[in-house]
C-alpha positions in Angstrom: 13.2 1.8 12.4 11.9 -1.2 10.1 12.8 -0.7 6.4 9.9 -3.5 5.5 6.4 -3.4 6.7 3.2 -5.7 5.9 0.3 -4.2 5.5 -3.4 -5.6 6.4 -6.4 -4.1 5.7 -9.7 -6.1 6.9 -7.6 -8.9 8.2 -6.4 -9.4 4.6 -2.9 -9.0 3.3 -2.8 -6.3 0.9 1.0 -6.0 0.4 4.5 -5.1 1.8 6.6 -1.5 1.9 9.8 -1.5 1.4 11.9 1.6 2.5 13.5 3.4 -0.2 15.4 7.1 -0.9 12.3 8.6 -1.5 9.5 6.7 0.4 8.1 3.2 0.9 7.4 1.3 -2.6 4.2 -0.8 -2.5 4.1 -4.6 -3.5 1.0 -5.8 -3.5 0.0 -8.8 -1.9 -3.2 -10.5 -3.5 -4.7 -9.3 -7.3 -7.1 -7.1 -5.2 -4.0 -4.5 -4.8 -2.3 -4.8 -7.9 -2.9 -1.1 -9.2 -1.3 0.0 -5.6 2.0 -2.0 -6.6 5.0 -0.1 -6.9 3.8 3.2 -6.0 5.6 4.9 -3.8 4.3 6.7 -0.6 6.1 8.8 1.9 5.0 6.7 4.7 4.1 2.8 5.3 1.3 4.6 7.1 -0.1 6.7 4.2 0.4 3.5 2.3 -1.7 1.7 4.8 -4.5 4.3 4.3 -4.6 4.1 0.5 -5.0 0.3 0.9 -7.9 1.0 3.1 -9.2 3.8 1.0 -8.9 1.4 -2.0 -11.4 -1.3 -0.6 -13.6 1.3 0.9 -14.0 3.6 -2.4 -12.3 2.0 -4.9 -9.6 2.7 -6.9 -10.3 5.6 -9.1 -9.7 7.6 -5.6 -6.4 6.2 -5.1 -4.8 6.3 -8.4 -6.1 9.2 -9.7 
């Protein structure tokens, strides 16, 4: 398994996971993602979804 994963949404780079103890921590990739950064998911695919939930609804839905 991959401990580092980039993550695309809409053919745009929205940031990398890097595997850690308790998940995958978020960096974000371009200003668009910046309130992802450092979150931590239990997945690099959940953390692929909230990058696409976060263009499609916007980020209130994600952070909250």
């Amino acid at each position: 398994m991959s401990d580092t994963y980039i993550i695309e949404v809409s053919s745009e780079a929205a940031g990398i996971v890097v595997r850690e103890k308790k998940g995958f921590r978020f960096f974000a990739a371009s200003h668009r993602f910046n309130s992802l950064d450092g979150r931590v998911f239990s997945s690099a695919r959940e953390a692929e979804r909230a990058a696409t939930r976060f263009l499609a609804v916007g980020h209130e839905a994600i952070v909250a």
